[in-house]
N, C-alpha and C positions, 0 to 999 in steps of 0.2 A: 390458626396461628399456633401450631401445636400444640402438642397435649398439653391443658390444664394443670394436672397435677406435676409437669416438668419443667414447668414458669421456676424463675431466677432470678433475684436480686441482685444487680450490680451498682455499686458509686463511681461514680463518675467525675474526674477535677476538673473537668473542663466540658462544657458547653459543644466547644470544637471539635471533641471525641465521638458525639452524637453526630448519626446522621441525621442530617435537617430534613430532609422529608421525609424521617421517619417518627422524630419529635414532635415536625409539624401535625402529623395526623392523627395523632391523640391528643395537642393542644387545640387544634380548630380544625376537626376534620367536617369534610362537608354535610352542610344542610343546620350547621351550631351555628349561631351569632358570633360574628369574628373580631376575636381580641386579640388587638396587637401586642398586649404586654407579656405574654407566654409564647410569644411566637420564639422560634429559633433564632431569626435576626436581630431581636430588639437583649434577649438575652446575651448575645455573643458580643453585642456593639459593648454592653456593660464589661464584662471582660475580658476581650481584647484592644479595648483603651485603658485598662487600669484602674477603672474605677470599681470595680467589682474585683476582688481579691486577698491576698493576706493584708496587706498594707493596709486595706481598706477595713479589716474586719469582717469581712463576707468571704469565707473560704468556701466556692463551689463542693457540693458536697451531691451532686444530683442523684436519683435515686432511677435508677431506669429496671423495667419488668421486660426478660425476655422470654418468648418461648423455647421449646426444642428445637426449633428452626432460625434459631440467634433474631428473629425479626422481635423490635419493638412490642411489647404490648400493653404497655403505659409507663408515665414515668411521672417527675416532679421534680420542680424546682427545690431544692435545696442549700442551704447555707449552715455552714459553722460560724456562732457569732461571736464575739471577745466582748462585745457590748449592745447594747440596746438603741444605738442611732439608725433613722432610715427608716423606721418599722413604721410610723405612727399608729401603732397598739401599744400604749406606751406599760411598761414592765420594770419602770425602775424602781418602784417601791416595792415590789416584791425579791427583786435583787437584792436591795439592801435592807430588807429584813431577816432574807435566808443567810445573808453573809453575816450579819449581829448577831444571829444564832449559832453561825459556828461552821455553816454550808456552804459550797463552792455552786456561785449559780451560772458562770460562765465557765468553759463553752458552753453553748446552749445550741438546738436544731431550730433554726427557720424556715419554715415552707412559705415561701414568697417571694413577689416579685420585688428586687431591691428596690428604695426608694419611692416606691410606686401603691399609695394608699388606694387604689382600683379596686372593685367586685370582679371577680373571674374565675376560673375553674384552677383547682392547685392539684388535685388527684387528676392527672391529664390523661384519658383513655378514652377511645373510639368508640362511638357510638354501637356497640355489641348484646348480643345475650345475654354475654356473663360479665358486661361491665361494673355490676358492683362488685362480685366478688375479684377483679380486675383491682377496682379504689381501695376494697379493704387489704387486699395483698402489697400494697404502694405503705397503706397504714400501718402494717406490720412489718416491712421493712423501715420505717421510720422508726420505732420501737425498739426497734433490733438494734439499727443507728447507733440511739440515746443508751442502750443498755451496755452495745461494745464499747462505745465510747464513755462511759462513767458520766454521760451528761446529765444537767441538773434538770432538762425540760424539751419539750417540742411546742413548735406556737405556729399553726396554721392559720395565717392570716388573710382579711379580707375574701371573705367564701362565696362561690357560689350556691344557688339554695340547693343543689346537686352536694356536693360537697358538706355543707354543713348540714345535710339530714346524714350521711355517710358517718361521718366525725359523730355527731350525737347520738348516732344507734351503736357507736362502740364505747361509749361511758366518758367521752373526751370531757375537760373543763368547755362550756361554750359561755362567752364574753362577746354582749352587744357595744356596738358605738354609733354614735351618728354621722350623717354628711346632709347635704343640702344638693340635690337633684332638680332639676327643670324638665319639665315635661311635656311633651311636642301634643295637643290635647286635637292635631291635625288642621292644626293653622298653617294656613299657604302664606299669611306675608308675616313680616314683624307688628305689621299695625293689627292683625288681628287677634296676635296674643294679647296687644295692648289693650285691646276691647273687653279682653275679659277681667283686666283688672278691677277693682275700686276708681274711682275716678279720682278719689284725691294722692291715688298709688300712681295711677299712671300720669299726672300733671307734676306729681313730682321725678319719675322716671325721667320724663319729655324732657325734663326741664335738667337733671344730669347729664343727660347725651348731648345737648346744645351747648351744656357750658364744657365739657371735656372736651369738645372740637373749637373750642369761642376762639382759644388764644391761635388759627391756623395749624391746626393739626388736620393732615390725611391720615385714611388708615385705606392698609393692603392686605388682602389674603392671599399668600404667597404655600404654594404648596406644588408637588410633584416635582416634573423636570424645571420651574422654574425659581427652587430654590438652588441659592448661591451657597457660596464659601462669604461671601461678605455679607448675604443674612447671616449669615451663623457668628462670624465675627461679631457684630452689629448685638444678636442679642447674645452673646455671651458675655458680652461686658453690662445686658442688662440683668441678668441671671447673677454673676458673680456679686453685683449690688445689692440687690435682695439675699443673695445667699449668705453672706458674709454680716447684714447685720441682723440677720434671724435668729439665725445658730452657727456662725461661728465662720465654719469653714462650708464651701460647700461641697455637696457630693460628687457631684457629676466633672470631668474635666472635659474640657474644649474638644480633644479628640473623640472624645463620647460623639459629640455632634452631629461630628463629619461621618462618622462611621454608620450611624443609625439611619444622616439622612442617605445617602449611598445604599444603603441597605433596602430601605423603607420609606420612602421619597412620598410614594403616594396613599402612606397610612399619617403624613404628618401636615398641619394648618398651623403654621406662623400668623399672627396677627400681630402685623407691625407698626407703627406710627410715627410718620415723620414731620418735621415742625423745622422752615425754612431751611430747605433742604438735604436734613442728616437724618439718620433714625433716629427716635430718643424714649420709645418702650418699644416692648413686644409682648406678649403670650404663645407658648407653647401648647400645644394640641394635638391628642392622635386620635385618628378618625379607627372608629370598629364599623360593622356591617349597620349597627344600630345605635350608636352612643359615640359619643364628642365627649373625650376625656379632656380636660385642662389640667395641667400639668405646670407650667413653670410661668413664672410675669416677670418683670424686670423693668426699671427706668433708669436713666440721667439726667433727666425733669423731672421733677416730681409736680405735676399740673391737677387740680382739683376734679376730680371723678375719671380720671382717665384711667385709674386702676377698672374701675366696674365695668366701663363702657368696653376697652380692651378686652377682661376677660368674660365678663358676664354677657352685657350685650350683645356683643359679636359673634360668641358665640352661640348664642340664641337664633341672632341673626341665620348661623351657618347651617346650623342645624335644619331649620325652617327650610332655607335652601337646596339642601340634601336630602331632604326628608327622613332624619334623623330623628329615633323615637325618645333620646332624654338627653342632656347636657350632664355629665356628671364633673362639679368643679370643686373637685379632691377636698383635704380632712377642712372638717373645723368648717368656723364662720357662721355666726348665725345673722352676720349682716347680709347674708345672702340673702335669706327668706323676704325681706321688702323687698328682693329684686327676681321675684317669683321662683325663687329654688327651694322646695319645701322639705320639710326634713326625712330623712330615709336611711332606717337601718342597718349597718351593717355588721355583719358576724366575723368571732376568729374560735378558735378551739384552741386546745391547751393540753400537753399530758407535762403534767409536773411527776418526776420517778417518787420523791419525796411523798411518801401517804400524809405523814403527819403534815406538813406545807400543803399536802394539795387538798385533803380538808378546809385547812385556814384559808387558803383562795378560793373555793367555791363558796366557803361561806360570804368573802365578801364580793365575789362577783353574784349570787342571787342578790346581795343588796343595791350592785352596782347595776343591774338589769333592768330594777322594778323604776331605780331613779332617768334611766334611760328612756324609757317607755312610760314615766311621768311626764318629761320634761319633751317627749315629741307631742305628746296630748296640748299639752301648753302650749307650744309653738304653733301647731297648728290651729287654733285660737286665733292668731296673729298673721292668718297668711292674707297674700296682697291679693286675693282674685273676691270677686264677687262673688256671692251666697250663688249657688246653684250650676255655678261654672266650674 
């Protein structure tokens, strides 16, 4: 892919400027585990509905490597941010400390997928010889970025362990977090997960799923060519519910929807739920080669456990079905762990331009690391499976 030492840093404002199978083959090229959230479709559906752009505070800023031969030879997601919503790496005390001091911490560089708290690959390059020195050339135009740009920082979020061994052999800030994972331990039903519970884990389980369905509720998995335009209506008004009294506004618009399912019909699992004849929740899900992401919930009933059974359940359920090797059901929650999702770290990197700032943040992310990897020790303490299972 031509000569090495003739590779080229270009930015990119748009998504739509890249060719997609040339994106896609440094995001999931074959024989990788396939993640839908780097793919070229699911990136372009965020920016050609409006929800990814200036208005939004995510200015496409993508970084792409070419060779002598103008072909691809890796690239990365990129954003200019005006704020810190979307990320969940949250960075706003460190914003307003640098700005009390006298510092300008926005714009800022984000490498990541908008909205989308996922593990996956952000240095995007094709399985090669010289694919690190490929990631560290992506690293150093990000650099370059922050340096033309007078920006305060770069924040590579949500890493793959590819990625964040990359990022920490070049001197990056790295910042642990947690999530809650379920793990497919090669149980062919849902009742044989349940057997590896506690017994008094799974009597109370049993006994959630009976009472979220008591009051007449179905549920559907509705995914490929058999989702509609009135699924998506349906759960957009349970999305906009939840999104509106979380934080505020939400991210995503209605057109997002239609655009991503269009696109990507058969990387997505709606789990719907209807109670005398109308829908009245759902959950959002995109399927990878190996992992069932959860992604979005919503209701217009709000009915006792049908939150967990929706998202949690079902998709345990789905996975088992698919033979899918984990359930990851995104940030935060540690009410998850009684519903067998046990705790599981995740990584971001950091380059603050600021020496003196980025001092003061590594000091308090080693203390934020140790308390990270205290507090999964304790949890794990706490998990719902039996001694030995």
């Amino acid at each position: 892919m031509g000569d090495p030492a003739e590779r080229v840093i270009s930015v990119e404002s748009a998504i739509a400027d890249i060719a997609p199978a040339q994106w896609d083959a440094c995001a999931n090229p074959p024989g990788r585990p396939y993640n839908p959230f780097v793919s070229h479709a699911f990136l372009k559906a965020l920016e050609a509905s409006g929800s990814v752009g200036a208005e939004a505070g995510w200015l496409p800023r993508h970084l792409v490597l070419r060779g002598s031969d103008g072909e691809i030879a890796g690239c990365m997601p990129c954003y200019l941010k005006s704020h810190s919503q979307g990320e969940y790496v949250f960075d706003h005390g460190w914003a307003d400390a640098y700005e009390r001091a006298g510092g300008r911490y926005y714009p800022k560089l984000q490498v990541s997928v908008p909205f989308t708290p996922a593990t996956g690959p952000r240095l995007l390059v094709p399985d090669v010889p010289d694919a690190e020195a490929r990631r560290q050339a992506l690293v150093a135009g990000a650099m370059e970025l922050v340096r033309r740009g007078r920006l305060s920082s770069a924040h590579f979020t949500f890493l793959s362990e590819q990625d964040r061994s990359t990022l920490a052999g070049l001197g990056l800030l790295m910042r642990s977090d947690q999530q809650f994972h379920w793990l497919n331990e090669g149980y062919r039903t849902f009742d044989d997960f349940l057997a590896a519970l506690q017994s008094r884990k799974r009597k109370t389980l049993r006994k959630e799923r009976q009472q979220a369905v008591a009051p007449g509720v179905t549920i559907e998995w509705v995914t490929g060519r058999d989702l509609t335009e009135a699924h998506w209506d349906a759960f957009f008004a349970f999305y906009m519910d939840t999104g509106s009294r979380k934080w505020g506004r939400p991210y995503l618009n209605r057109r997002f929807f239609s655009l991503v399912s269009e696109a990507m019909a058969n990387d997505i699992l709606l789990v719907m739920c209807k109670r005398a004849g109308r829908y009245i929740a759902g959950a959002l899900n995109f399927i990878g080669s190996d992992t069932l992401y959860g992604r979005y919930w919503g209701a217009i009933e709000h009915l006792p456990f049908l939150h967990f059974e929706t998202c949690y359940y079902q998709a345990i359920a789905f996975a088992i079905d698919r033979g899918l090797a984990r359930v990851e059901a995104g940030a935060q929650g540690e009410h998850k762990l009684a519903r067998g999702y046990l705790p599981h770290t995740t990584w971001s990197a950091h380059y603050i331009a600021d020496r003196a700032f980025a001092r003061a943040v590594a000091d308090y992310l080693e203390r934020e690391r140790r308390h990270v990897d205290e507090m999964s020790h304790v949890l794990c303490e706490f998990s719902p499976f039996r001694q030995g299972t």
